[in-house]
N, C-alpha and C positions, 0 to 999 in steps of 0.2 A: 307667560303672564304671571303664573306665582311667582317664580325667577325676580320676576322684576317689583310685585308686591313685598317680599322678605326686604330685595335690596333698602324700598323706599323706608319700610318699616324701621327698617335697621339704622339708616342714615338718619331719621327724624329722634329715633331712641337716642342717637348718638349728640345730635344736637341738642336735645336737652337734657340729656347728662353734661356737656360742656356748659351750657348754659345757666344750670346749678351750680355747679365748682365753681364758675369763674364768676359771680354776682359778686360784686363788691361789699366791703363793710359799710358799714352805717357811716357817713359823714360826721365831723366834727362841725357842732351846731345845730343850728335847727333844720329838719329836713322831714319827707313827706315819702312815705312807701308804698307801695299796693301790695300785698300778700296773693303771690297766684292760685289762683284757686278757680274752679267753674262759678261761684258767687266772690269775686274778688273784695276783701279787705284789706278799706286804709288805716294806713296808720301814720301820727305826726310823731316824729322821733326828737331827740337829741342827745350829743353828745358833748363831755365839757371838755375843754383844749385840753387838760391836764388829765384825761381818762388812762391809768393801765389798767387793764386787764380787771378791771370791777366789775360787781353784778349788774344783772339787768333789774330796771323798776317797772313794770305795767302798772299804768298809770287810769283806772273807769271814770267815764264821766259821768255827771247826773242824769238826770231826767232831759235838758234841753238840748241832748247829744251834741253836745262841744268838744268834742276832743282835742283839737286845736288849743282853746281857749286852759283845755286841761294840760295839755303837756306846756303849754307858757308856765299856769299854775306850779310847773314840778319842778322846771330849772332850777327855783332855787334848791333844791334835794338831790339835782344831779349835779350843783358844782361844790353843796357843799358835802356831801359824801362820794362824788368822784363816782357815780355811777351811769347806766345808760340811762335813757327816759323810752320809752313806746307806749303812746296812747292812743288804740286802736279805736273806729267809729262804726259804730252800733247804730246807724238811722232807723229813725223815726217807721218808715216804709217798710222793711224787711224786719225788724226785730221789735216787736210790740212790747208791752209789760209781759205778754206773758213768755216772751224768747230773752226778752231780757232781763228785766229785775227778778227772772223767776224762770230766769235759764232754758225753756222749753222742754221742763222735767215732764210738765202735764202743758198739755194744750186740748182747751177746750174739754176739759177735765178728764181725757184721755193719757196714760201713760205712755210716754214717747223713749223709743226705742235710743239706750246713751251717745249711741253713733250721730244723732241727732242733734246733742245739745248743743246748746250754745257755748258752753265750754271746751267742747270740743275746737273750736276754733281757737280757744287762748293756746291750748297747748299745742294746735298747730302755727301759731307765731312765734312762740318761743321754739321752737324746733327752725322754724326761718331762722330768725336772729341768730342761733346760734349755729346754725351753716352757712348763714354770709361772714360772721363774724370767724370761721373756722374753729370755736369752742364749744363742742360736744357735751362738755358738764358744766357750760355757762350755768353761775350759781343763779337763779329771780325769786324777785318777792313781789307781790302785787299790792298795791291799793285804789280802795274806791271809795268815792264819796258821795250820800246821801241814795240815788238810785244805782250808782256803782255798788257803794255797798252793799247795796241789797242781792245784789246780780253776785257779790262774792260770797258773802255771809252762805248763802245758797251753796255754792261751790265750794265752801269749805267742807259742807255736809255729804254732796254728791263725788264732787269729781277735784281733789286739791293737786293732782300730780303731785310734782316734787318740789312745789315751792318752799322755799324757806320759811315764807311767812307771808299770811292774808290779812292784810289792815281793813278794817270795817268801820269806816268812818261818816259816823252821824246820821244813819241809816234811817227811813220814817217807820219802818215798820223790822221784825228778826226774825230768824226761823228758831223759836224757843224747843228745846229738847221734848218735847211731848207729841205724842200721839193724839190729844188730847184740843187741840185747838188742829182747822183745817191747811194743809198744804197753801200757801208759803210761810202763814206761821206759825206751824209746827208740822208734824208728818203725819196726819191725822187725812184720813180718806186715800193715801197711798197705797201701792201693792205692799204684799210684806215684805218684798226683795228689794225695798225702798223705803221702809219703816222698823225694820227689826231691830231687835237691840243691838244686832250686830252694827247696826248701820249708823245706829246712836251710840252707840262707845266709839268707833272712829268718828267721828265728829266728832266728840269730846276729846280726842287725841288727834286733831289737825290745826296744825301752828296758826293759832287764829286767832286775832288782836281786834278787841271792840277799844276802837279810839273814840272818845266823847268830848263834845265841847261844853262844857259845864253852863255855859251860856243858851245853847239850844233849847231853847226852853218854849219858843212859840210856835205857834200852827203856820208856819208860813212855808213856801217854798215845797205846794204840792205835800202838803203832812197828809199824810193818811188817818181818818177819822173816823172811819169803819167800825162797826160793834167790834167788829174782834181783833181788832188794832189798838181800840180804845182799850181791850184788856190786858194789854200788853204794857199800857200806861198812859200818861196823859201827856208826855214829849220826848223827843228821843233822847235825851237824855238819860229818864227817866227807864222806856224801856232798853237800852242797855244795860245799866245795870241790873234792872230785874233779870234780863236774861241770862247772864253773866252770873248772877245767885242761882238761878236754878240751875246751870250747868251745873255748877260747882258741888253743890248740893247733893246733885243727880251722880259725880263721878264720883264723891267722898260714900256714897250708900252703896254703888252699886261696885265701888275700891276698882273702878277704870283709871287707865290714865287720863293727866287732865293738861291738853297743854297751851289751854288758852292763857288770852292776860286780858287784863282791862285796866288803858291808860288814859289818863283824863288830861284835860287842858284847861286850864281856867280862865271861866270867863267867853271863850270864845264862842260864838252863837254857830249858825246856819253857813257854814264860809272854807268853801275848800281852797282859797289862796290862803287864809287865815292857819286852817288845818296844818298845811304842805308845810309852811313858815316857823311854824312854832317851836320850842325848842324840843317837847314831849317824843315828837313824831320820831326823830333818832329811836327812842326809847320803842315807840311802837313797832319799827321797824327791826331792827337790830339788838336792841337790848335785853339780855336774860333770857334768850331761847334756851328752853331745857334741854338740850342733846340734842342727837340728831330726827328730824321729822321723817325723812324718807323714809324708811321701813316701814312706819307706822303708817302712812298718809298715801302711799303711791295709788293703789286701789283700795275700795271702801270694801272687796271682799280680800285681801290682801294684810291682812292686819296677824299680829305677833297676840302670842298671850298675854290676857288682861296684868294690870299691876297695880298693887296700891299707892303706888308711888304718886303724890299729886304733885301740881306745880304751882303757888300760888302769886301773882306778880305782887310786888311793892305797889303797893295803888293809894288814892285817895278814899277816902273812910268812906265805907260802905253802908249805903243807904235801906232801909228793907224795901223788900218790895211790895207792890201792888199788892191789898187784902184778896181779890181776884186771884192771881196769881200764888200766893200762899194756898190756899183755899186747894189749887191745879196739883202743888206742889204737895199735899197732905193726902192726896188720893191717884197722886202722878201715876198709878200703874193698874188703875179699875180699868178695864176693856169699854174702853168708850160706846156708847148706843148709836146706830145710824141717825136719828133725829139731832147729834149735835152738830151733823157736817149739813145739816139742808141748809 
């Protein structure tokens, strides 16, 4: 009977070692994936007829989990930079605000064990994709917009792998550098193995691009209006940039590296076909990466010695920020009291 238990074990290992290797690549065009797994994730793909050998885009939807609706959104990004599309679907049902726009770091104000997050699942897509496609060091970059962003922005701080670059576009609320405002905007009520400064210098050195539409300016489309969203600013717009000075701020005092950017779009409101279209987003994606990110970025306890080296993008004229937020910013480093996270 064991005899025959080894054999079967052996034969089904064997089957799906076959069944790995021989998975075909992504189709050219639009197509639809399942990611195997014991909680199976879709994803809506595509590829553009003239594709070699270019990166992969992960593509986050908002808040109405559209993925579909998102990777239409991308095409035009994947025919005109010649790259894949994968827009993976986060339902409503399984992944709440708190697994998704806020990655399942804390649930239900408990610290969650990393093996659990929600990011953990990007980097097991991009590990697919890049054994169906047979490229091992497929380069990706990710973007998301408005509750995507949110679900990266986060993930730029916790968990960035090796992506070349995390686009953060139009996002209703940020994770601002501070301890000082509570988890998801800022690291305030965290462990410290999830708030130290170690953990806030690599964020401040994760390729991480707040895209803004200069137009986003009203409360619409699920804005968050919360006391402590409101002080982050009064549209997303607005707190982008704020948070984007206090990084900057925060990496030139404490001489970290800094390898964000922050690229603006004019005009453009609340609209991630609008976003994808534009001519900036090249620039969000692709343009003026400081070096290389992996070193710096692979794990958040993994990181090289501090540098005064900063990086500051070409941007549109900098606006100040919220008196609020200055205020956060002139005392960024007093030990917060437990009464400001009730």
């Amino acid at each position: 009977m064991r005899i025959l238990t080894l054999f079967f074990a052996t034969l089904l290992g064997s089957l799906q070692g076959v069944s790995a290797t021989t998975a075909r690549p992504l189709p050219v065009g639009s197509a639809c994936i399942t990611m195997p797994a014991s909680n199976p994730i879709t994803a809506f793909t595509y590829k553009p007829s003239g594709y070699v050998n270019g990166p992969l885009l992960v593509v986050f939807h908002g808040v109405d989990r559209n993925a579909e609706e998102y990777r239409n959104h991308a095409i035009s990004m994947a025919e005109k930079f010649k790259v894949m599309v994968v827009a993976p679907q986060f339902d409503q049902r399984r992944f709440t605000s708190e697994r998704y726009q806020r990655g399942g770091v804390l649930l239900k104000g408990k610290a969650q064990p990393q093996a659990q997050w929600t990011y953990t699942i990007v980097h097991r897509l991009v590990a697919h994709v890049r054994d169906i496609e047979g490229r091992p060091e497929l380069p990706y970059y990710l973007i998301g917009h408005s509750a995507g962003g949110q679900f990266l922005a986060r993930m730029a701080a916790f968990s960035p792998g090796e992506a070349s670059r995390i686009v953060v576009a139009n996002p209703s609320s940020l994770l601002f550098p501070t301890r000082e405002m509570p988890y998801g905007y800022g690291f305030g009520g965290l462990p410290p193995h999830l708030s130290s400064d170690e953990v806030l210098r690599s964020y401040l050195a994760s390729p991480l691009t707040l895209y803004l539409g200069t137009g986003d300016t009203a409360a619409i489309a699920n804005f968050d209006d919360s006391s402590t969203a409101m002080l982050q600013g009064q549209s997303r717009v607005e707190r982008g940039r704020a948070c984007f000075t206090m990084a900057r701020k925060l990496a030139a005092k404490k001489k970290w590296a800094f390898n964000w950017r922050k690229i603006e779009t004019r005009g453009v409101g609340h609209s991630a076909p609008e976003m994808f279209a534009a001519k900036e987003v090249k620039v969000a994606l692709f343009g003026g990466t400081p070096g290389s990110n992996r070193a710096a970025t692979r794990h958040l306890h993994q990181i090289g010695p501090p540098t005064a080296r900063l990086h500051r993008p070409a941007t549109a004229k900098e606006t100040p920020a919220p008196q609020a937020l200055l205020a956060l910013q002139a005392k960024l480093w007093t030990p917060p009291t437990p009464s400001k996270f009730r």
